[in-house]
C-alpha positions in Angstrom: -25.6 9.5 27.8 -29.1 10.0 26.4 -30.0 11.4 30.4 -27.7 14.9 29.8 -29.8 17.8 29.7 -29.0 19.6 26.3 -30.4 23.5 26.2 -33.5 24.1 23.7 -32.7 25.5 20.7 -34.6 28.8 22.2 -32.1 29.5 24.5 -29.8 32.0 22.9 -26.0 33.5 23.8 -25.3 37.2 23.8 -23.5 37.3 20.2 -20.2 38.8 21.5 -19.6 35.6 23.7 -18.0 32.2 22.4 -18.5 28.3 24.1 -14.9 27.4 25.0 -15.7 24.2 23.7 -16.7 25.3 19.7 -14.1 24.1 17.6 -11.8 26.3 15.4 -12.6 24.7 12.0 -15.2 22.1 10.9 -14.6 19.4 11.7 -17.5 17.2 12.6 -17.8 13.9 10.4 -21.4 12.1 9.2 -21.0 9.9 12.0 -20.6 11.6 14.6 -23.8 13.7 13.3 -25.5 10.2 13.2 -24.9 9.9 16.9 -26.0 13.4 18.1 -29.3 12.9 15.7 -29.3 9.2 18.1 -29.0 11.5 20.8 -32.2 13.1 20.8 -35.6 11.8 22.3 -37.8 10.4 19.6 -41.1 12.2 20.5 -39.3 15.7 20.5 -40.4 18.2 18.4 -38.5 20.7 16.4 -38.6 23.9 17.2 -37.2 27.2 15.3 -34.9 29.5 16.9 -36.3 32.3 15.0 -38.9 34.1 16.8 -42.5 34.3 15.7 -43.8 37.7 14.2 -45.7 39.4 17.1 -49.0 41.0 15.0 -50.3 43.9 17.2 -52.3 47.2 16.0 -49.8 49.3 14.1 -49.7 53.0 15.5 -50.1 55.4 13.0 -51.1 59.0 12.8 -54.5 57.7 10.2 -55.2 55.5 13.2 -55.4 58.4 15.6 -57.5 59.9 13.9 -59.8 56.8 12.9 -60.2 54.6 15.7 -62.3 52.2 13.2 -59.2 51.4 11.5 -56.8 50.3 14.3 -57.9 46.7 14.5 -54.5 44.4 13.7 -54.6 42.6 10.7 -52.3 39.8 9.2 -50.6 42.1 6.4 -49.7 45.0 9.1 -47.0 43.2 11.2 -45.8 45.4 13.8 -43.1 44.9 16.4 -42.5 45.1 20.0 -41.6 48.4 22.0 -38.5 47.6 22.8 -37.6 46.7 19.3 -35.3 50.2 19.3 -33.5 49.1 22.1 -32.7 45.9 20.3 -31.8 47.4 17.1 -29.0 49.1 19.4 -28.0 46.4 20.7 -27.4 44.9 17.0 -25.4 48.1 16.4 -23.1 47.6 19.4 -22.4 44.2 18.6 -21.6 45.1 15.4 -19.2 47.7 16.3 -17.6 44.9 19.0 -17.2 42.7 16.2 -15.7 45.1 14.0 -12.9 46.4 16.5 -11.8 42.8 16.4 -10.8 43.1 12.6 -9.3 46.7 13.5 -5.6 46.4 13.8 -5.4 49.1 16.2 -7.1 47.5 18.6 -4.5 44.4 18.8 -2.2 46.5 21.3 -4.6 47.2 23.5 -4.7 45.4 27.0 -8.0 42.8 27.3 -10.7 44.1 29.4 -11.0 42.4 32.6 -13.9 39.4 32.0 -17.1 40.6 34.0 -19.1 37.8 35.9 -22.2 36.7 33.5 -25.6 38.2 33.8 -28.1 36.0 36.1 -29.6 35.3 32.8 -27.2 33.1 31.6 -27.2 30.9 34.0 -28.9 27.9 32.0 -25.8 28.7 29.7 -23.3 28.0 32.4 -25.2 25.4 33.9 -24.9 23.7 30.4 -21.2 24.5 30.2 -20.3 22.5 33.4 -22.7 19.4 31.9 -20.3 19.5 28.9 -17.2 19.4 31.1 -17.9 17.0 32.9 -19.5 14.9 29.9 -16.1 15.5 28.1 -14.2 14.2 31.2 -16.6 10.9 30.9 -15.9 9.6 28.0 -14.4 10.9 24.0 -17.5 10.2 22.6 -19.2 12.9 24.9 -16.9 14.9 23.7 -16.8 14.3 19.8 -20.8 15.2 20.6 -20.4 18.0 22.2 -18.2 18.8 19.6 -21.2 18.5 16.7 -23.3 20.5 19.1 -21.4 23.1 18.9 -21.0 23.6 15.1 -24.8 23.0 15.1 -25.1 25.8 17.3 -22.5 28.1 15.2 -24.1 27.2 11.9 -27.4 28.1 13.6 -25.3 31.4 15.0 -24.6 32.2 11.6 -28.3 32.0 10.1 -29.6 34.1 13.2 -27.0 36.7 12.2 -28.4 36.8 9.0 -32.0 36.8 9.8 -30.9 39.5 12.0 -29.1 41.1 9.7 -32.5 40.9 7.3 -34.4 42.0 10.1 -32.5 45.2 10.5 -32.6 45.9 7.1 -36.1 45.9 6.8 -37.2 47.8 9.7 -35.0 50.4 8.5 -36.2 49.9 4.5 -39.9 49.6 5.5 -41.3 52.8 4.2 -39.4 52.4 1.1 -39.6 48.9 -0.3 -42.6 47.7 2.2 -41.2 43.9 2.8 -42.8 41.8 5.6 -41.2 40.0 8.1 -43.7 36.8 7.8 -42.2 35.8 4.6 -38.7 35.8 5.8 -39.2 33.9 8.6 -42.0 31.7 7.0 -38.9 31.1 5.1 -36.6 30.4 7.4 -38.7 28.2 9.2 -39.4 25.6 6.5 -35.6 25.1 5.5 -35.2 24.0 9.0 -37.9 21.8 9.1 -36.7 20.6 5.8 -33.4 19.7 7.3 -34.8 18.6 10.3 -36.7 15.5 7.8 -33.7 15.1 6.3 -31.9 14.4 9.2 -35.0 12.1 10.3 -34.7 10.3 7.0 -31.0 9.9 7.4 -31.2 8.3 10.9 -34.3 5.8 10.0 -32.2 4.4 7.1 -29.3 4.3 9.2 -31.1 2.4 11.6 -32.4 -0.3 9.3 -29.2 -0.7 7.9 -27.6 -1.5 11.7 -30.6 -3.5 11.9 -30.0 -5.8 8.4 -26.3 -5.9 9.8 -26.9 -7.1 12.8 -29.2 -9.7 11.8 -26.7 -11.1 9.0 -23.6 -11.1 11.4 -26.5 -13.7 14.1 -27.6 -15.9 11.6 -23.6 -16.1 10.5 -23.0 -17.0 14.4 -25.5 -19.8 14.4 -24.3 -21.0 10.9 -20.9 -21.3 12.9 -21.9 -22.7 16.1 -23.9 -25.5 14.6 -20.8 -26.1 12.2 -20.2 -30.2 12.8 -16.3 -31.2 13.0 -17.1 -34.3 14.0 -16.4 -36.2 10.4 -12.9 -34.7 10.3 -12.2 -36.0 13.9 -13.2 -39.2 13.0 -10.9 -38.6 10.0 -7.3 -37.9 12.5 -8.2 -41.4 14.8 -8.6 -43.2 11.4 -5.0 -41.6 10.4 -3.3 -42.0 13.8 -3.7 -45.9 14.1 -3.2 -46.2 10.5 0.1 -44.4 12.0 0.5 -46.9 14.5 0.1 -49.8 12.4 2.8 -48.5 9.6 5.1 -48.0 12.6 4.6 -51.5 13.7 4.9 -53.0 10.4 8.1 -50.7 10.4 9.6 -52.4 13.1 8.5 -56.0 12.1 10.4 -55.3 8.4 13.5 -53.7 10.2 13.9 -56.7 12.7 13.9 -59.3 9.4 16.4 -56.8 7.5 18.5 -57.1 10.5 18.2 -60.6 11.0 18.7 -61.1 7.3 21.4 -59.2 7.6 23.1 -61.2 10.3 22.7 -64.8 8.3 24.7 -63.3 5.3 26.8 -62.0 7.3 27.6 -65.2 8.8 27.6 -67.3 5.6 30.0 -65.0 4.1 33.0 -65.7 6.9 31.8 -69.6 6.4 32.6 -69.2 2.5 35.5 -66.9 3.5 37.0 -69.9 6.3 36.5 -72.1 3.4 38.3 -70.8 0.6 41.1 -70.2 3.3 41.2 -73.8 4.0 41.1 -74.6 0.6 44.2 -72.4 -0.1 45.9 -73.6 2.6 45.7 -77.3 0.9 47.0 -75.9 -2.2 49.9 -74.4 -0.4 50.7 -78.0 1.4 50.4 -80.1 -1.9 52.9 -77.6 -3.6 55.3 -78.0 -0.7 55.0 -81.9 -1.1 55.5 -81.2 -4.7 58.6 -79.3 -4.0 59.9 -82.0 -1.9 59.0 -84.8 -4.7 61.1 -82.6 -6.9 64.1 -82.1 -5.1 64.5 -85.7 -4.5 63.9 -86.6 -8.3 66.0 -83.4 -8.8 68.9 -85.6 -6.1 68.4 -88.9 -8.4 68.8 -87.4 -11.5 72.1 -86.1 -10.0 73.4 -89.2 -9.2 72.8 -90.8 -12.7 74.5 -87.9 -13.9 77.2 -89.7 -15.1 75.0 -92.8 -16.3 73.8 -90.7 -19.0 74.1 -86.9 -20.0 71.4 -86.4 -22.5 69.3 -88.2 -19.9 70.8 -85.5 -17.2 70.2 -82.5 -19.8 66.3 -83.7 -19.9 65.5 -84.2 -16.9 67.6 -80.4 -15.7 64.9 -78.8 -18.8 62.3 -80.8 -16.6 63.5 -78.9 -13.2 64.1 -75.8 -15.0 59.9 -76.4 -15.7 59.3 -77.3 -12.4 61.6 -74.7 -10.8 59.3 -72.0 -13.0 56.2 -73.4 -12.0 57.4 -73.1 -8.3 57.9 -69.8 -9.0 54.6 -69.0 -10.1 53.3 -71.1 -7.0 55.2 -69.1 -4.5 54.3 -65.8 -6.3 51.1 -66.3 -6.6 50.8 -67.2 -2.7 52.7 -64.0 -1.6 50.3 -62.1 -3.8 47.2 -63.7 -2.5 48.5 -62.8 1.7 49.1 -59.3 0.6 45.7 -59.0 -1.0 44.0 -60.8 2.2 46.0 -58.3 4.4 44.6 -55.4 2.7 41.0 -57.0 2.3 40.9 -57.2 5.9 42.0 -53.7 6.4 39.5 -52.6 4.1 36.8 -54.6 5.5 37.5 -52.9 9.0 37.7 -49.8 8.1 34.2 -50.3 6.1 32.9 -51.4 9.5 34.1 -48.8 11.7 33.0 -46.1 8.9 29.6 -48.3 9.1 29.0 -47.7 12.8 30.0 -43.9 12.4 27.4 -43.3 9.6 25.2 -45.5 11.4 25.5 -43.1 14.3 25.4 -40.0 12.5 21.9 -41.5 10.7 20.0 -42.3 14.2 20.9 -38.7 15.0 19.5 -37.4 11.8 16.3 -39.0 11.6 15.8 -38.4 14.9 16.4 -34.4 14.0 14.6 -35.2 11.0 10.8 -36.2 12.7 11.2 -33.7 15.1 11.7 -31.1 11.7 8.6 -33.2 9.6 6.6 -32.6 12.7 7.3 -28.9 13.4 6.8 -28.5 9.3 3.8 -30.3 9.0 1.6 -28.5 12.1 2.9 -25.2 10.7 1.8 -26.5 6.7 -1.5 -27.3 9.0 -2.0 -24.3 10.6 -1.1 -22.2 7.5 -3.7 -24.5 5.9 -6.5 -23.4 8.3 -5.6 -20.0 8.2 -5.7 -19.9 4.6 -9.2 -21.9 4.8 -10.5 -19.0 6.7 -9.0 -15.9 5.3 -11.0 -17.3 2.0 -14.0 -18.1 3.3 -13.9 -14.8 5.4 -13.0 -13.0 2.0 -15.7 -14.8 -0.2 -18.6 -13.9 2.0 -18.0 -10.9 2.1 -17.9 -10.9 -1.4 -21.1 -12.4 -1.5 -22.5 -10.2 0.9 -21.2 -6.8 -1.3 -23.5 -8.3 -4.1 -20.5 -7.3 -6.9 -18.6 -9.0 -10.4 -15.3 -10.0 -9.1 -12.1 -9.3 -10.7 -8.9 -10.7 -10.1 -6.0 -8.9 -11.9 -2.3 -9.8 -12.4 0.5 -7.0 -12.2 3.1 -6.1 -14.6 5.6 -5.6 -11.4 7.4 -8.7 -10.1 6.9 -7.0 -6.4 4.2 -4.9 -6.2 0.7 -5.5 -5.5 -0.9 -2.0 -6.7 -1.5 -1.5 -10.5 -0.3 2.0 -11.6 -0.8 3.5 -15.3 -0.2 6.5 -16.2 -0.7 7.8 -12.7 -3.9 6.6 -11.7 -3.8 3.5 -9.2 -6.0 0.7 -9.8 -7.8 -1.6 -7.0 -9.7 -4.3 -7.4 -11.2 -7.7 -5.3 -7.5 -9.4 -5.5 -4.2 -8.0 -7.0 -1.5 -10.6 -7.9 2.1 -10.2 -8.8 3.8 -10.8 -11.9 4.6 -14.5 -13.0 2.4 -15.6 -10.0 1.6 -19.7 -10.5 -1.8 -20.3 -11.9 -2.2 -22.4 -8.6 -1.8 -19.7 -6.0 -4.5 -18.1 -8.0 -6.7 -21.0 -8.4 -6.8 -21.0 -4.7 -7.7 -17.5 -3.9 -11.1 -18.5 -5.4 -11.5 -21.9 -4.4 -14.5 -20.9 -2.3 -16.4 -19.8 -5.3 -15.7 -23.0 -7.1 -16.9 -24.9 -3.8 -20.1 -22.6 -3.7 -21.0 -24.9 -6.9 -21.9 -27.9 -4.5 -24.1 -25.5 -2.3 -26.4 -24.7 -5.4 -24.6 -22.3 -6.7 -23.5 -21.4 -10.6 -19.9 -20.1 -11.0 -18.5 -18.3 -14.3 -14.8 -17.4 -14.6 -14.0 -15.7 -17.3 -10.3 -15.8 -17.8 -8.9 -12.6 -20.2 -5.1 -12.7 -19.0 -2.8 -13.4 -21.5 -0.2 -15.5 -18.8 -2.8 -17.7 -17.5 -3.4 -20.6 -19.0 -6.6 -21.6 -18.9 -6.4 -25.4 -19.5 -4.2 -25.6 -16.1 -7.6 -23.4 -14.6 -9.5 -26.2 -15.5 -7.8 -29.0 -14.2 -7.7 -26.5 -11.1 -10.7 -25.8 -10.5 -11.4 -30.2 -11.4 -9.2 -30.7 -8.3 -10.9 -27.9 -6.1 -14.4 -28.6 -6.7 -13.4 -32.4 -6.5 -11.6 -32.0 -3.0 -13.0 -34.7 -0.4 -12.1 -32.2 2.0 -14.5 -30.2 0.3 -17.7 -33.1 0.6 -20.4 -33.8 3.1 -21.6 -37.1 4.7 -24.9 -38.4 2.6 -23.8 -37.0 -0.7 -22.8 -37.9 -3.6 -21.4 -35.3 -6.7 -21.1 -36.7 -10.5 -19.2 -34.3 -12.5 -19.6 -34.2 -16.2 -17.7 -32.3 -18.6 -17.7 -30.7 -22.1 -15.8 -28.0 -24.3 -16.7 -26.1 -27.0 -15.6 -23.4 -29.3 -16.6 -20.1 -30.8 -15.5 -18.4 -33.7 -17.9 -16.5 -36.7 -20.9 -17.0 -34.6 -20.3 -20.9 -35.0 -20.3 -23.1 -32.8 -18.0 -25.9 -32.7 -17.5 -29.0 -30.1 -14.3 -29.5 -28.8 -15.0 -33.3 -28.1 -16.2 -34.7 -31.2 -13.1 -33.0 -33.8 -14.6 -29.8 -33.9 -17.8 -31.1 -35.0 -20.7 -28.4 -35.4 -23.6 -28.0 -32.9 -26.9 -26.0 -32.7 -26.6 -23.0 -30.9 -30.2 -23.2 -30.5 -31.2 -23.1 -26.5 -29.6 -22.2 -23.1 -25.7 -22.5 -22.7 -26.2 -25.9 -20.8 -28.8 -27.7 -23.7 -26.2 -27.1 -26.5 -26.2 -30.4 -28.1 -22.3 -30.8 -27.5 -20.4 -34.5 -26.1 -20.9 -34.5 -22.2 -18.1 -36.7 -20.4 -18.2 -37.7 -17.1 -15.1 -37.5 -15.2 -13.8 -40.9 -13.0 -10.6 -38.7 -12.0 -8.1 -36.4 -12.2 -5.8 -38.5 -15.0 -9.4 -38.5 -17.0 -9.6 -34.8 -17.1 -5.9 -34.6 -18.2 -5.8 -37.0 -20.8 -9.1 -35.3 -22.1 -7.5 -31.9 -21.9 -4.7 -33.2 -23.6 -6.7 -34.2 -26.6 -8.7 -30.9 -27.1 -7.5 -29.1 -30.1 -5.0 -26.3 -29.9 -6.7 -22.8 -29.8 -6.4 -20.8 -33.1 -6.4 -17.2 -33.1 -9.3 -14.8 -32.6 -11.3 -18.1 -30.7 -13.5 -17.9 -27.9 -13.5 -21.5 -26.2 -15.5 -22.8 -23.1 -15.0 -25.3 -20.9 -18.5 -26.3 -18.8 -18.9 -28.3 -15.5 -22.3 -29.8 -14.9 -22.0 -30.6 -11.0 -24.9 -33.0 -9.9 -25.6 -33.2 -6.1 -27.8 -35.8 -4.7 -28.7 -36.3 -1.1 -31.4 -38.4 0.6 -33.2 -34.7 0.6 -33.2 -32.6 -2.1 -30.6 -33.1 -5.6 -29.7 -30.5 -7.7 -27.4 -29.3 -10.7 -24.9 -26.6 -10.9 -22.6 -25.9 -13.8 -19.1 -23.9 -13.4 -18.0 -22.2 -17.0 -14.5 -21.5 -17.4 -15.0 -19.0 -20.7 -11.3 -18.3 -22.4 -10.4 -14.8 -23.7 -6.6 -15.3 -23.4 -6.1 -15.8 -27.5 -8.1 -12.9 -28.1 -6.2 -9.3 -29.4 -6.8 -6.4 -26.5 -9.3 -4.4 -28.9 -11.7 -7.4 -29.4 -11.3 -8.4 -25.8 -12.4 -4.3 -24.6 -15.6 -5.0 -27.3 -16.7 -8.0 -25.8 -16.5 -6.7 -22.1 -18.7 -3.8 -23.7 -21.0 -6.9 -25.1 -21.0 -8.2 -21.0 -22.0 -5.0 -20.0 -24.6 -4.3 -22.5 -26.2 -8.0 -22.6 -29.3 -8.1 -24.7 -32.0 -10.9 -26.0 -29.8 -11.6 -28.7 -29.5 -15.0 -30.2 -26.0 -15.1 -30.8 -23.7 -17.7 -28.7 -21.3 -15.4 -27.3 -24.2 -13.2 -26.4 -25.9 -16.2 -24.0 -22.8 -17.0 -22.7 -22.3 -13.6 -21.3 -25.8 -13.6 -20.3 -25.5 -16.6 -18.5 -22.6 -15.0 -16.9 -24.2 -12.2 -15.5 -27.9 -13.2 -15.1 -27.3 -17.2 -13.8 -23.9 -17.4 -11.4 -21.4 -16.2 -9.6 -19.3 -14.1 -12.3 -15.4 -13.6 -11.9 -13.0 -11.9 -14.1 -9.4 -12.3 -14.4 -6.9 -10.4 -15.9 -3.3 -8.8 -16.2 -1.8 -5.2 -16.8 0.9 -6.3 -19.6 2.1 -2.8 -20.5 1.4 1.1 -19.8 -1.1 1.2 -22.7 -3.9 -1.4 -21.0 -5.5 1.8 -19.1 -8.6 1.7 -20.9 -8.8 -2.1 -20.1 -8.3 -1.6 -16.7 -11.2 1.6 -16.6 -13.2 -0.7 -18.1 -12.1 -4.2 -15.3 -12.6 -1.0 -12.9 -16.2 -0.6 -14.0 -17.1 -4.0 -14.3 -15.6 -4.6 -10.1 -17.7 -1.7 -9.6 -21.4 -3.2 -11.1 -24.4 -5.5 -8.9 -24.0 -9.1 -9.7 -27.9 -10.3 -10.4 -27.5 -13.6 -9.4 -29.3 -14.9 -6.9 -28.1 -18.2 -5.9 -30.5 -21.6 -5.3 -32.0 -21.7 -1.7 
């Protein structure tokens, strides 16, 4: 592309002609200038398309008469000969131009186009380039394009100079202007945009350059990223797999065999208890027998003795009732054994059925937990990398981050009053704290890398001790670890109100706020895990109103090469009225040497780590809280992490 032989600037087009491919309007963009400025060969020169005054001996009717005096000097310009002949040509082009404007001109019939002069043929030979450039490719053509409003814009000063230059030849006697300051003029506004243009591209350049170099070393970083810990990781998990699905299949075999013995001890006891009934049923019947015989012999002494008869028919009446109950009893116990052993069968065949119906189900049910869990997995990873994507380019844009929570339970743009907000991230209404936590997890992990982190939390619906026990959990993820190192984690709270400082800790005990944020003299824990930072949280006193609290991480990192500590400060605006929350953003903004405690926590904020803000849109009237979370998003961060 940079072999297509462009025409000089010098070469000019009669002024009543037009390039068939000069666009109607203007619409060339930065860019595609950028390219054309590419375009040209670095050692060319730029050259005006003004002519050069021509300084020749100026013909007078003094010097005829005194040759002496005819010698040309800078301050007499004079033109060329045929300069009359070209100041009628300006006329007639004039004219041309101004029967296009004439309405009664528009009924006329077109003249028949007349075959260009031999001296344009550098014109058309750079008209058939262009065509076949634009055929090419539509970048040719998008240059071409920028070439041509160069070339009208440069059209447009000629006609002027022109214009100028007509005026003055005619207005010479009278007002006496030179043509060398005009064009002297001219001349240097060109070559002034000519630099600028220069200036433009060099930067351009660099910044390609600085671009270009980022994007390789983030290759390498990438190719010489080592997976092999995690891989390690799934073999440890799969046979741990294997094992659980052997143990499995050892416990079910005893269950079943278990199973089987009861089972078999229970229609022992049940043959038993038959047998025993069946005893009972035979001694009654001998019973019966007994009685009817004594019942035959007290017959027969009937008439030996009838108060002896009447006693002994009161004993059979006894007997005969206690019979009764035998043979009641019996025909209640074989209709209860019928239906037991109805029941029992259907139990069983409903057994097998939703025995059946289970295989089937659990068999659906790891093919399901398999499909779920590579999907959760994949989601996962594409999370992973969405954030890690999102947070270096963060880091690379070199901004305060805000994260800001809609008044909309849909939406995802904040509105007020007609203006529409945008910032780093933009939540929805009663969003979970932990969807948020996650979003800027990758800052929190940045605090084992070296870095400092500050989130400073000024929504009203987050709370901020579930942030902390967050951002414990992400900044304690053994995902999140490396081989040969080892993090401690110690932790401590304290609180802000009347310029006093109070520890959290120690039942609001007072400290010095005498020092940096992390040598404040307040109780330092260190965390075993995460039920220790609950139960600590848990014990912190409950916020008052109008308090500023602050919850500090101290992250120490130790490897066999270099150690190091970081601290991640979770500062807690929430129980702060919106007034007092816009004057201590103004306090961020406007952070001075002062010796007052909110004053170094800001400054540590914004001079010493990664700074964050979060906040929420509660009602119509927050605009001037959002113009102000607007111009914080919009401000340097000048923090320049550990190496």
């Amino acid at each position: 592309m940079s072999s297509t032989n462009l025409p000089t600037p010098t070469n000019k087009r009669v002024l009543s002609e037009r390039s068939p491919n000069e666009p109607s309007q203007s619409t060339i963009s930065k860019k595609q200038r950028l390219l054309y400025s590419q375009m040209l060969p670095p050692d060319r020169k730029f050259e005006s398309k003004i002519p050069a005054p021509k300084y020749t001996t100026t013909i007078t009717q003094s010097s005829v008469q005194d040759p002496q005096t005819s010698t040309p000097t800078r301050n007499s310009p004079s033109f060329p000969k045929d300069y009359q002949q070209t100041v009628l040509s300006i006329k007639d082009r004039l004219a041309r131009k101004s029967s296009l404007n004439d309405p009664s001109t528009f009924l006329k019939p077109k003249p028949p186009q007349t075959k260009r002069p031999s001296g344009g043929d550098i014109q058309e030979k750079y008209y058939a380039l262009n065509e076949e450039c634009k055929n090419v490719s539509s970048e040719v053509d998008q240059l071409t394009r920028e070439l041509a409003e160069i070339k009208r814009k440069s059209k447009s000063l000629q006609y002027k100079v022109d214009d100028a230059t007509d005026e003055v030849q005619l207005m010479r006697d009278r007002f006496q202007f030179t043509e060398e300051s005009v064009v002297k003029k001219v001349a240097d506004e060109e070559k002034l945009m000519f630099l600028k243009s220069q200036e433009s591209q060099m930067k351009l350049e660099n910044h390609y350059k600085e671009l270009e170099f980022e994007m390789k070393n983030q290759l390498e970083e990438a190719k010489s990223f080592d997976n092999q810990f995690l891989l390690d990781k799934i073999e440890e998990l799969k046979t741990t797999e294997q094992n659980l699905a052997e143990e499995i299949e050892k416990l079910k075999s005893e269950k079943e065999q278990l199973l089987m013995s009861e089972q078999h001890s229970m229609e022992q006891e049940l043959q038993k208890r038959l047998s025993l009934v069946k005893q009972d049923q035979e001694k009654s019947s001998d019973e019966l027998q007994v009685a009817n015989e004594k019942k035959k012999l007290i017959q027969s002494k009937f008439t030996i003795s009838k108060e002896y008869l009447d006693q002994q028919q009161a004993n059979l009446q006894k007997l005969k009732s206690e019979i009764g109950e035998v043979e009641a009893s019996m025909s209640i116990f074989l209709s209860e054994k019928e239906s037991l052993l109805s029941e029992l069968s259907t139990i069983e065949s409903n057994l097998d059925a939703a025995k059946e119906i289970d295989e089937k189900e659990q068999s659906e049910f790891n093919s399901l937990e398999q499909i779920h869990s590579k999907a959760l997995a994949k989601m996962y990873k594409h999370d992973t990398h969405r954030r890690i994507l999102e947070n270096s380019i963060m880091d690379y844009e070199g901004k305060i981050r805000v994260y800001v929570v809609s008044n909309e339970e849909e939406t995802k743009e904040i509105q007020s009053r007609g203006k529409l907000y945008e910032f780093n991230k933009q939540f929805p209404k009663n969003i979970p704290a932990s969807v948020i936590a996650d979003e800027f997890s990758c800052l929190l992990k940045s605090s084992l890398r070296g870095s400092n982190v500050s989130i400073i939390n000024t929504a009203h619906s987050i709370p901020t001790s579930e942030l902390v026990l967050l951002t414990y959990n992400h900044i304690s993820d053994p995902r999140s670890s490396t081989k040969n190192r080892q993090f401690t984690i110690r932790y401590q709270c304290i609180s802000i109100q009347n310029l006093q400082v109070f520890d959290n800790l120690d039942s609001k005990k007072n400290v010095s706020s005498q020092g940096i944020i992390q040598q404040m003299q307040a109780s330092k824990i260190q965390i075993e895990d995460k039920n220790h930072i609950e139960s600590i949280v848990q014990t912190i006193p409950k916020q008052v109103e109008q308090e500023l609290v602050v919850h500090l991480f101290s992250v120490e990192t130790g490897s066999s090469d270099k150690q190091y500590e970081t601290t991640v400060m979770i500062v807690d605006l929430g129980n702060i009225q919106r007034p007092d929350q816009m004057e201590l953003l103004q306090t961020f903004k406007l952070t001075t040497n002062s010796d007052s405690p909110t004053t170094k926590i800001f400054s540590f904020a914004r001079y010493n780590s990664k700074c964050l803000f979060l906040g929420s849109a509660d009602s119509d009237y927050d605009y001037e809280y959002l113009d102000e979370l607007q111009l914080l998003n919009s401000m340097d961060s000048l923090y320049k992490p550990k190496s």
